[in-house]
N, CA, C and O atoms as a GROMACS GRO file, in nm:
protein
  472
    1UNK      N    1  -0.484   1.585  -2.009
    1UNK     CA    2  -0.495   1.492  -1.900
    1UNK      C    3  -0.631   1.510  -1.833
    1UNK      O    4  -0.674   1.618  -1.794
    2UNK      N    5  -0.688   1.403  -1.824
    2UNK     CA    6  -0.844   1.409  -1.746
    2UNK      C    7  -0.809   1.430  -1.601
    2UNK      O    8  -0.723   1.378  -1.530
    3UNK      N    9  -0.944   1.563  -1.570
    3UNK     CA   10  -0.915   1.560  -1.385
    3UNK      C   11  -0.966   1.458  -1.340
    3UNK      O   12  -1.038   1.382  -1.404
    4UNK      N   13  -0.920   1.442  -1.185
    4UNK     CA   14  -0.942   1.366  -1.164
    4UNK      C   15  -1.062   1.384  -1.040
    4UNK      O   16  -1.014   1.438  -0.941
    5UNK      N   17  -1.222   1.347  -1.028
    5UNK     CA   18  -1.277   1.415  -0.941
    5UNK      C   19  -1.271   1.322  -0.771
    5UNK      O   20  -1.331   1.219  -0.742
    6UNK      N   21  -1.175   1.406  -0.682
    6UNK     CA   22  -1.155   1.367  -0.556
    6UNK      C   23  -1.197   1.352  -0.465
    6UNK      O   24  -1.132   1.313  -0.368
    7UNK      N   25  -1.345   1.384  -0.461
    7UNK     CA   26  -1.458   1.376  -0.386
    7UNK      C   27  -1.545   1.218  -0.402
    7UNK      O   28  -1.612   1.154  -0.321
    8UNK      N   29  -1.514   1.195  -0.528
    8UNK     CA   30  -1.600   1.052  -0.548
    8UNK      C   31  -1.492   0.936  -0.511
    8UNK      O   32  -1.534   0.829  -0.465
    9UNK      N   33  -1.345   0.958  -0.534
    9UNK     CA   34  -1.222   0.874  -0.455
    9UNK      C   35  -1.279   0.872  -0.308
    9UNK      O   36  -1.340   0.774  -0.267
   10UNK      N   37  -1.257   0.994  -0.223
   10UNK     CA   38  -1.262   1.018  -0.087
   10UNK      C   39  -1.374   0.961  -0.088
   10UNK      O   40  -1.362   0.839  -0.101
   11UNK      N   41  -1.518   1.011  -0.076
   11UNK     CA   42  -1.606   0.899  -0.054
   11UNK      C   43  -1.587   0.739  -0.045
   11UNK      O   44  -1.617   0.671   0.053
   12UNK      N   45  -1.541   0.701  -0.148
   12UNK     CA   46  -1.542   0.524  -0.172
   12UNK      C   47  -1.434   0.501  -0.063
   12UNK      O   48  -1.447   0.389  -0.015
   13UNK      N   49  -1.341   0.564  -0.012
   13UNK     CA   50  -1.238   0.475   0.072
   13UNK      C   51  -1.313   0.465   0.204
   13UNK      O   52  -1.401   0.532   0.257
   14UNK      N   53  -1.219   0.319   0.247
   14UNK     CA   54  -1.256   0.314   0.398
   14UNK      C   55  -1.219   0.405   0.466
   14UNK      O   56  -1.151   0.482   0.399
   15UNK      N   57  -1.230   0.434   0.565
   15UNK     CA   58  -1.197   0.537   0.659
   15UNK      C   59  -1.089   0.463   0.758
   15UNK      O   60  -1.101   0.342   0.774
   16UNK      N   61  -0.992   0.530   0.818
   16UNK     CA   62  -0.919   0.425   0.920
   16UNK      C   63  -0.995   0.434   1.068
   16UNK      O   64  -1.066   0.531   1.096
   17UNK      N   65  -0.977   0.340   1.146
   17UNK     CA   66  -1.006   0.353   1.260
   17UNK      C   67  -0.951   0.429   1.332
   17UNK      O   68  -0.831   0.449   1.313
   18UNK      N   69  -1.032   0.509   1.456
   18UNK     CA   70  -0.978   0.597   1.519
   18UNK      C   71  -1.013   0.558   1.665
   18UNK      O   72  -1.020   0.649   1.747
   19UNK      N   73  -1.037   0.426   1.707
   19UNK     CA   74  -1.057   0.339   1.812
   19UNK      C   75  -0.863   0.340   1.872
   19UNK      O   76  -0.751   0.315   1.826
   20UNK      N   77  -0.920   0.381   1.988
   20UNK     CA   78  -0.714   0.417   2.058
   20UNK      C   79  -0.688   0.288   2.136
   20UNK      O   80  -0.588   0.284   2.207
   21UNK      N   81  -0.786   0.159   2.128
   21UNK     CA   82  -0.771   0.027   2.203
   21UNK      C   83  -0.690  -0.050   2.174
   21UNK      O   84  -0.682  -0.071   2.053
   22UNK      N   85  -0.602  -0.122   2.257
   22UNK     CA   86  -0.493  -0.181   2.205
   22UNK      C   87  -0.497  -0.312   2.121
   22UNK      O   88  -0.390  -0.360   2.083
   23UNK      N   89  -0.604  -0.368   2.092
   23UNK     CA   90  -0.639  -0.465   1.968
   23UNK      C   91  -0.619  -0.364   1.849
   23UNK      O   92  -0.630  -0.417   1.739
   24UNK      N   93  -0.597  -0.258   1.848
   24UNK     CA   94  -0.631  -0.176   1.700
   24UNK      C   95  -0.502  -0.258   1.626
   24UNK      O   96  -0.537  -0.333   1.535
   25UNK      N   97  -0.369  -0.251   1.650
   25UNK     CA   98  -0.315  -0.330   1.552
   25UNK      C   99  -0.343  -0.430   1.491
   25UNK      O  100  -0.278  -0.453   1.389
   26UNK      N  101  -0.489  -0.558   1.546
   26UNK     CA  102  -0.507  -0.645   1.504
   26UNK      C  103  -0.611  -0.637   1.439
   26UNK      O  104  -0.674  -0.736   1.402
   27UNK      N  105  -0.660  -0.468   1.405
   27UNK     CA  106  -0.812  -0.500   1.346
   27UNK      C  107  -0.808  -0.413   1.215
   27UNK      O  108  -0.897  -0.345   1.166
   28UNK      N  109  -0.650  -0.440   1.163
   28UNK     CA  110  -0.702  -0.340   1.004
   28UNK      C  111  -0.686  -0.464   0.931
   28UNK      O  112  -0.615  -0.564   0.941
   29UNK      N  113  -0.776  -0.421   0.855
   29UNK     CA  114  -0.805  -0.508   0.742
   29UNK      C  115  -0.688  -0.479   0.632
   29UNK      O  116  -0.666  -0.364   0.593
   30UNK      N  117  -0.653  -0.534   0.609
   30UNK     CA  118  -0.540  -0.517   0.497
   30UNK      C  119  -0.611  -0.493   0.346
   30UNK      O  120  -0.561  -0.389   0.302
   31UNK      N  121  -0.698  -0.544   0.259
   31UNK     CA  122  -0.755  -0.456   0.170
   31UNK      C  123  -0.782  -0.319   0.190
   31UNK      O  124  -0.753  -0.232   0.108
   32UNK      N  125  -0.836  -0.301   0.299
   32UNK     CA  126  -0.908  -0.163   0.292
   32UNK      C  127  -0.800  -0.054   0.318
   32UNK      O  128  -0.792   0.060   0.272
   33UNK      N  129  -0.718  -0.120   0.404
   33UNK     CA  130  -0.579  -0.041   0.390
   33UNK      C  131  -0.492   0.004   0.287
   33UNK      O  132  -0.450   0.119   0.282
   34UNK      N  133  -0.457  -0.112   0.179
   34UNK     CA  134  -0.402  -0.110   0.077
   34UNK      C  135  -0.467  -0.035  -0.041
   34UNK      O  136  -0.403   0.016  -0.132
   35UNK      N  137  -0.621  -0.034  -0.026
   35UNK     CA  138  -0.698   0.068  -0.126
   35UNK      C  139  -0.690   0.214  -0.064
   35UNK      O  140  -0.715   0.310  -0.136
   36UNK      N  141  -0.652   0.233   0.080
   36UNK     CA  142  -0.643   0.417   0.088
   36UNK      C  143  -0.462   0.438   0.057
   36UNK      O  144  -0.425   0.528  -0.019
   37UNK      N  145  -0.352   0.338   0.134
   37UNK     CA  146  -0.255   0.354   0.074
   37UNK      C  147  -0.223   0.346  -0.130
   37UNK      O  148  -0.172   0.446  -0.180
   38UNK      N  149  -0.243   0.277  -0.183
   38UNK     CA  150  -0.225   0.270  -0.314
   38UNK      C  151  -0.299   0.420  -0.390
   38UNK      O  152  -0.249   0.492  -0.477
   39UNK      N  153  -0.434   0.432  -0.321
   39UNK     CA  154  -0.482   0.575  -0.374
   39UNK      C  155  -0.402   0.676  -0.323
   39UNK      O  156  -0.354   0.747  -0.410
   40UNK      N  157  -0.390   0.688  -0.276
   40UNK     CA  158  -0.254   0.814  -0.204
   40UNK      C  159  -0.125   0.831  -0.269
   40UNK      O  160  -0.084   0.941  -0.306
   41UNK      N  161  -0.038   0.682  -0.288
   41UNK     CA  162   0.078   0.664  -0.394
   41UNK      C  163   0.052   0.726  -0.507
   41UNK      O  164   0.110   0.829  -0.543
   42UNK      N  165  -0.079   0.641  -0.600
   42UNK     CA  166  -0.129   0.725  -0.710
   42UNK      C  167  -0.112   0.874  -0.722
   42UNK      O  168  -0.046   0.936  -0.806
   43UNK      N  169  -0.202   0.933  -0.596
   43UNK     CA  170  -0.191   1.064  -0.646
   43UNK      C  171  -0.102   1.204  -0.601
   43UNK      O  172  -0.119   1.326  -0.607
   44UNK      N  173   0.018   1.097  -0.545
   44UNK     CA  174   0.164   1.142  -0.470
   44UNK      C  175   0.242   1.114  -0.619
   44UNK      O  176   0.333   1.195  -0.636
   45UNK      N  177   0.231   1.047  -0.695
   45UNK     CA  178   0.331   0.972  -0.733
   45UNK      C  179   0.316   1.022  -0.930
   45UNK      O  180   0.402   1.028  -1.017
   46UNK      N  181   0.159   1.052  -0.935
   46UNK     CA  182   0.114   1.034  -1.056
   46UNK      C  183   0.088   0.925  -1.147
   46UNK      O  184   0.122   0.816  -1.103
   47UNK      N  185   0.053   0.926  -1.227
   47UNK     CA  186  -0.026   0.801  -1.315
   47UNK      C  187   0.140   0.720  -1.362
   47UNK      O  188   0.170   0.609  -1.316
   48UNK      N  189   0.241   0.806  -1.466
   48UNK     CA  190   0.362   0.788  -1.500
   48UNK      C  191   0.467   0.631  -1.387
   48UNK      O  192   0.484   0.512  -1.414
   49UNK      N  193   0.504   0.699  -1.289
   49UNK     CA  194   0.565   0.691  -1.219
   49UNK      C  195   0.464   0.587  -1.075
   49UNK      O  196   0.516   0.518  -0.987
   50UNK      N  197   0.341   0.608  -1.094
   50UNK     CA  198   0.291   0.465  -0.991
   50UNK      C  199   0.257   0.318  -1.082
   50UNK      O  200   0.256   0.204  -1.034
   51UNK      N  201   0.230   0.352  -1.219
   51UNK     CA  202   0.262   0.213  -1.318
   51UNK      C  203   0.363   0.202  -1.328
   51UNK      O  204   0.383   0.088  -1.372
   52UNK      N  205   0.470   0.264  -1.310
   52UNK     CA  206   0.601   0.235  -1.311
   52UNK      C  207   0.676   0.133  -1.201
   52UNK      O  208   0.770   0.060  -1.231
   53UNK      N  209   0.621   0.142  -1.079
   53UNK     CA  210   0.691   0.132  -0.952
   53UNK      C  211   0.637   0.076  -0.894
   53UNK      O  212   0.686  -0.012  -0.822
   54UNK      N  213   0.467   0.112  -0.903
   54UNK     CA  214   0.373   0.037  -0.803
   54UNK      C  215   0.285  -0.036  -0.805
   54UNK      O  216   0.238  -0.099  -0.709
   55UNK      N  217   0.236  -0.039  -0.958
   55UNK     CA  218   0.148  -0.153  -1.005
   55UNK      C  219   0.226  -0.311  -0.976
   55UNK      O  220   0.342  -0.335  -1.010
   56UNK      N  221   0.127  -0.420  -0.899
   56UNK     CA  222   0.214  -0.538  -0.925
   56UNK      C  223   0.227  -0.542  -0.785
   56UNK      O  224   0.182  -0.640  -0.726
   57UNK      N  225   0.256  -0.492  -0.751
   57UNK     CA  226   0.257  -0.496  -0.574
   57UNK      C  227   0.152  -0.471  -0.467
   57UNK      O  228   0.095  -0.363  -0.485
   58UNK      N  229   0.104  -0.553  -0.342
   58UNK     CA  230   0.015  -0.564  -0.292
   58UNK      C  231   0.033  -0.567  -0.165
   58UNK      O  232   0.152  -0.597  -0.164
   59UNK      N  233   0.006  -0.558  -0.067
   59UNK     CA  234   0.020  -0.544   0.057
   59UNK      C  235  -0.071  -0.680   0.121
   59UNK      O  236  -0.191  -0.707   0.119
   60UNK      N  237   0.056  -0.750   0.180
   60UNK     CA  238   0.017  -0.925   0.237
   60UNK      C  239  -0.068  -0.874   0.388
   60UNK      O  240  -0.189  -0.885   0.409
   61UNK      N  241   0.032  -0.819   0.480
   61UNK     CA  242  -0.030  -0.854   0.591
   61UNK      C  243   0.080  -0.717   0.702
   61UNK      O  244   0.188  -0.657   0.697
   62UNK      N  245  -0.016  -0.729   0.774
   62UNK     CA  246   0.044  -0.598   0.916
   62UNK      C  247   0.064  -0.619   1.017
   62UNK      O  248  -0.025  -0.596   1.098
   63UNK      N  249   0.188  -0.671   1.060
   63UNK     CA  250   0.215  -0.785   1.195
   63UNK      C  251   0.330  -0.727   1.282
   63UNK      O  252   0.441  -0.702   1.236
   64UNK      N  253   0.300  -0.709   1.392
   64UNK     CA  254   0.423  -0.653   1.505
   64UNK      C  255   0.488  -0.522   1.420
   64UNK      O  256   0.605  -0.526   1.381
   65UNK      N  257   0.399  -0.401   1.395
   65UNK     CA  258   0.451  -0.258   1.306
   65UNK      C  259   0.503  -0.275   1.148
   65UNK      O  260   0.544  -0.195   1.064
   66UNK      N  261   0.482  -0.410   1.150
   66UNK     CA  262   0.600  -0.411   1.022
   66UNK      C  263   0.437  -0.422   0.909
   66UNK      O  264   0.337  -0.490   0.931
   67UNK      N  265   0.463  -0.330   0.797
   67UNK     CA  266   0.365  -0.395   0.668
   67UNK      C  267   0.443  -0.423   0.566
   67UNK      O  268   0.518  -0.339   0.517
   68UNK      N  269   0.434  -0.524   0.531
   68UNK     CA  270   0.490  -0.608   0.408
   68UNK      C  271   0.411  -0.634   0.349
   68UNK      O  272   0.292  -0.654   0.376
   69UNK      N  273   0.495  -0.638   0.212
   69UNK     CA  274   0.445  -0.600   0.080
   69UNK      C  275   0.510  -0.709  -0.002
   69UNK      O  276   0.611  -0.775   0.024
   70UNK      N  277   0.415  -0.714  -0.129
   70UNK     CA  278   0.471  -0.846  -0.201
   70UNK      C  279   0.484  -0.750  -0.336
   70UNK      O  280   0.400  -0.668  -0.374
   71UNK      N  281   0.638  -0.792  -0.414
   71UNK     CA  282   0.678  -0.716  -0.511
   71UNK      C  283   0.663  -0.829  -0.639
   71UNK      O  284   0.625  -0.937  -0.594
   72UNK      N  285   0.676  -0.831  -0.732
   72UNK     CA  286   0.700  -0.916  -0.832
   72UNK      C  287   0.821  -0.915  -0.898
   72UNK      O  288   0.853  -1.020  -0.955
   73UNK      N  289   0.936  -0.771  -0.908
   73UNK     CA  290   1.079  -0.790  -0.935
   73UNK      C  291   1.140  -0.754  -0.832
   73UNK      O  292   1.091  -0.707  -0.730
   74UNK      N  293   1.255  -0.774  -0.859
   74UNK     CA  294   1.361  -0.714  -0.785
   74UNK      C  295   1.394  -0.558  -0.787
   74UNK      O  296   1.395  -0.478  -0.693
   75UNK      N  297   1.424  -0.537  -0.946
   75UNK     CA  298   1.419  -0.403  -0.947
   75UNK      C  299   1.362  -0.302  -0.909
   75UNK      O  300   1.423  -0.197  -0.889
   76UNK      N  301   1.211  -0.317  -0.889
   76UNK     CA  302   1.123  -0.262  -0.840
   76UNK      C  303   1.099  -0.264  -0.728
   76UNK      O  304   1.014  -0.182  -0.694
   77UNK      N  305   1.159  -0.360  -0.610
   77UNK     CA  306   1.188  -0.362  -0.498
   77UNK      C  307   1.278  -0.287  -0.437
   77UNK      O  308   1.279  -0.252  -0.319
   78UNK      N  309   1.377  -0.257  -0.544
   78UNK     CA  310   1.504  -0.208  -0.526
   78UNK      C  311   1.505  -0.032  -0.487
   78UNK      O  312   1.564   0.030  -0.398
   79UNK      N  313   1.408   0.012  -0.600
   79UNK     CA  314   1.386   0.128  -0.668
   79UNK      C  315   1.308   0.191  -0.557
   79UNK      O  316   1.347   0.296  -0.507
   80UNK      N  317   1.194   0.128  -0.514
   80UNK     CA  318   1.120   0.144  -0.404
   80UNK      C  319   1.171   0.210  -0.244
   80UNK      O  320   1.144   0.305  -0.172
   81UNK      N  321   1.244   0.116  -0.246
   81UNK     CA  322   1.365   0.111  -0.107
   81UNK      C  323   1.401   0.229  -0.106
   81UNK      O  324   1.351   0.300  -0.018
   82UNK      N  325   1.497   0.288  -0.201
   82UNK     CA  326   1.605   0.392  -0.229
   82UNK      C  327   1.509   0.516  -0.277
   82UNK      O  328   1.555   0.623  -0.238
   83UNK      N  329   1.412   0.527  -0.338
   83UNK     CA  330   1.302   0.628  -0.367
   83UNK      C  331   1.180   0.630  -0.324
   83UNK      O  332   1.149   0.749  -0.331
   84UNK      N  333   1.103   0.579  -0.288
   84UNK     CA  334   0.947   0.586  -0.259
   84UNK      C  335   0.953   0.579  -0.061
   84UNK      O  336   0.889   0.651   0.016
   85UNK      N  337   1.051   0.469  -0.026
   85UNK     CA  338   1.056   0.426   0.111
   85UNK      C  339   0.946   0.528   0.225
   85UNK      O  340   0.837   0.494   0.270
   86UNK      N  341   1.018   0.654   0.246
   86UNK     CA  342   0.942   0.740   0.301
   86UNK      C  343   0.792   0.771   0.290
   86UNK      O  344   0.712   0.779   0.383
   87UNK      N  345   0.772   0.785   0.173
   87UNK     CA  346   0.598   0.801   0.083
   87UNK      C  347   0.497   0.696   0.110
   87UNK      O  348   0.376   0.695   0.132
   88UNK      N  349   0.609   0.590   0.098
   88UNK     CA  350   0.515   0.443   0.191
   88UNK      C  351   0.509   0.450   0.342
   88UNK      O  352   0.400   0.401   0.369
   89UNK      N  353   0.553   0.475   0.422
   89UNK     CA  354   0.540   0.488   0.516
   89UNK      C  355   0.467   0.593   0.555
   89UNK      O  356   0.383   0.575   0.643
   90UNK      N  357   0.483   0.708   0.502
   90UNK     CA  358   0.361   0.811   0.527
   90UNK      C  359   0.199   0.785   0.484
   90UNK      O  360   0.099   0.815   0.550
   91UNK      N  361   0.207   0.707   0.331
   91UNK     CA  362   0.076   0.689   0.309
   91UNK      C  363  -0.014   0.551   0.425
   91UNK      O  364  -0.131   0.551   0.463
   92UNK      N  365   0.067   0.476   0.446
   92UNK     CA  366   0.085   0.370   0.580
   92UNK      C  367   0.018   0.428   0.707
   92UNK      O  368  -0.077   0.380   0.769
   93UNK      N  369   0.097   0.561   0.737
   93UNK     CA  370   0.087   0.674   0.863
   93UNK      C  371  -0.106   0.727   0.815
   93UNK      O  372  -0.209   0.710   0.881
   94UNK      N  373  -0.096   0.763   0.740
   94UNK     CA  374  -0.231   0.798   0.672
   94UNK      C  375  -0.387   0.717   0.699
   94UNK      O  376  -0.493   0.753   0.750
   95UNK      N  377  -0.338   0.590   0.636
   95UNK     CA  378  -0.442   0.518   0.604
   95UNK      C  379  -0.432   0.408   0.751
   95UNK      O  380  -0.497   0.304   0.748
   96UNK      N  381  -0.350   0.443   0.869
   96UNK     CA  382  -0.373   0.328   1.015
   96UNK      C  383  -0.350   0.417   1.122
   96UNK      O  384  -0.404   0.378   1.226
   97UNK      N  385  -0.293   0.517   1.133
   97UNK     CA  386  -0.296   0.619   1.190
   97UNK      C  387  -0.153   0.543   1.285
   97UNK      O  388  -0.152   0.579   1.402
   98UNK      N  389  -0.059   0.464   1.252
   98UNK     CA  390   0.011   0.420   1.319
   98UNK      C  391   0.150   0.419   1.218
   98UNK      O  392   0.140   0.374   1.104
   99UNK      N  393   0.266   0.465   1.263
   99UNK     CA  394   0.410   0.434   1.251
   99UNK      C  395   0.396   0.356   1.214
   99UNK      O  396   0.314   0.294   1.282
  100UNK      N  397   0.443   0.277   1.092
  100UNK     CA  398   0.491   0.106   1.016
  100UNK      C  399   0.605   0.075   0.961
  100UNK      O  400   0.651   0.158   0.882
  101UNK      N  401   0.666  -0.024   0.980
  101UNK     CA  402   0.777  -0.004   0.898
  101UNK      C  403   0.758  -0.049   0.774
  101UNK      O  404   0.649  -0.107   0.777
  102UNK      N  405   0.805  -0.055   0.660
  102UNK     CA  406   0.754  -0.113   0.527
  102UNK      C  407   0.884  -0.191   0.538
  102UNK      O  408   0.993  -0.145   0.572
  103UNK      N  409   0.844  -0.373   0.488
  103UNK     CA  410   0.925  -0.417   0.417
  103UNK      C  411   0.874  -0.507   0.322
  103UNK      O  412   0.782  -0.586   0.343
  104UNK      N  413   0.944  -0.493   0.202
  104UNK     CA  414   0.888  -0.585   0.045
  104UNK      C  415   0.982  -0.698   0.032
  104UNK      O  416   1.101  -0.706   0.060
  105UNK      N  417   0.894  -0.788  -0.021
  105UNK     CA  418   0.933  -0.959  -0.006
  105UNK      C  419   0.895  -0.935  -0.162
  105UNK      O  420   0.792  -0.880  -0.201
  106UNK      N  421   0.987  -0.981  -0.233
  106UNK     CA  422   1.012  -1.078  -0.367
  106UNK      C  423   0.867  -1.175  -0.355
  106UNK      O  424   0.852  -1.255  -0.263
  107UNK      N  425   0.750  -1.151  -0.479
  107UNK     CA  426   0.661  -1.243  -0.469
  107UNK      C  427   0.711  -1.402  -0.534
  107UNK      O  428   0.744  -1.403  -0.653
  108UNK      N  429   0.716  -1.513  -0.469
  108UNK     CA  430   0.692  -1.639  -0.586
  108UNK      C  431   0.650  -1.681  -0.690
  108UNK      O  432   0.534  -1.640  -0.699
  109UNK      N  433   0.677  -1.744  -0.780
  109UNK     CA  434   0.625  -1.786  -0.912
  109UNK      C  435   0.532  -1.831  -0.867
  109UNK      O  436   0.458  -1.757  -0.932
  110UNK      N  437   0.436  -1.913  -0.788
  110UNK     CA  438   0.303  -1.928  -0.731
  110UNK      C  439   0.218  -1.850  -0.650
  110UNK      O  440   0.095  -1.847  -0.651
  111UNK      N  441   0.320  -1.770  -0.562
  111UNK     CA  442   0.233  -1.633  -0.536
  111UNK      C  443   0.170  -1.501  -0.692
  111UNK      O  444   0.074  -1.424  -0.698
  112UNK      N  445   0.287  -1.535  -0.796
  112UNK     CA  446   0.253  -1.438  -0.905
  112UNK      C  447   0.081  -1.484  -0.972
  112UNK      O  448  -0.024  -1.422  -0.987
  113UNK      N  449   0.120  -1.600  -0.994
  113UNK     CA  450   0.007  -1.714  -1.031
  113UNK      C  451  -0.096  -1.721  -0.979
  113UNK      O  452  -0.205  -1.732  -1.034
  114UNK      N  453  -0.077  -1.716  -0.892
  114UNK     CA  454  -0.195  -1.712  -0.732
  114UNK      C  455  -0.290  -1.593  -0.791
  114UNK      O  456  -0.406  -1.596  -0.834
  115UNK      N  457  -0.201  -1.494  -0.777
  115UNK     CA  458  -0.265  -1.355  -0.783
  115UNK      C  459  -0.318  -1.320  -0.906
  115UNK      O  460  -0.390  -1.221  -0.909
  116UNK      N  461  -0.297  -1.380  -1.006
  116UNK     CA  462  -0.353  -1.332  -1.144
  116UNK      C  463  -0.456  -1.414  -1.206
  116UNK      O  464  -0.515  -1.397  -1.313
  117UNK      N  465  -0.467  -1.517  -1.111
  117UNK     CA  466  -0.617  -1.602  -1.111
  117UNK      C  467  -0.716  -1.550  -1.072
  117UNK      O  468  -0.827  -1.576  -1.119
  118UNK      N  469  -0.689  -1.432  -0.938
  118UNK     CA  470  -0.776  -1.378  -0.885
  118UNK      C  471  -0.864  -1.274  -0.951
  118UNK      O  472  -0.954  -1.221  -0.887
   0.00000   0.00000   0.00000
């Protein structure tokens, strides 16, 4: 298995804000979020088990504590819920420095579409 060097990860991520002003809920960017959460899953989760569970899923938007997430099955929505739930919320805790709740929405056959044009 190739190491993996964690210094050139840590570099490239955004950093979260550490601004304590009460706009901060309205000023994370949801990419930059979803690239320090998803790197964290990865290397919580391992290579195995985050193509398994977590590839395919993306993080829409961060509104009134809640971050939702767009899944593409069910099962994997399912699986998530009952196993990962906590891990998302910590990597969440991580990368906004704020309590979130996670909830995953079933993506659409035009949201799937959407996204694989991109």
């Amino acid at each position: 298995m190739d190491k993996i060097n964690l210094d050139k990860y840590i570099e490239d991520l955004p950093k979260p804000s550490t601004n304590n002003s009460s706009q901060e809920n309205l000023s994370h960017n949801v990419d930059d979020v979803w690239k320090i959460v998803s790197e964290n899953l990865r290397l919580s989760l391992g290579h195995r088990d985050y193509s398994a569970w977590v590839e395919g899923i993306y993080l829409k938007k961060i509104e009134n504590g809640v971050a939702i997430f767009s899944c593409p099955e069910q099962f994997k929505k399912d699986r998530i819920e009952k196993s990962h739930l906590r891990l998302f919320e910590k990597c969440l805790l991580d990368a906004t420095g704020e309590k979130l709740h996670v909830s995953i929405k079933i993506q659409s056959s035009i949201e799937r579409k959407n996204k694989k044009v991109q």
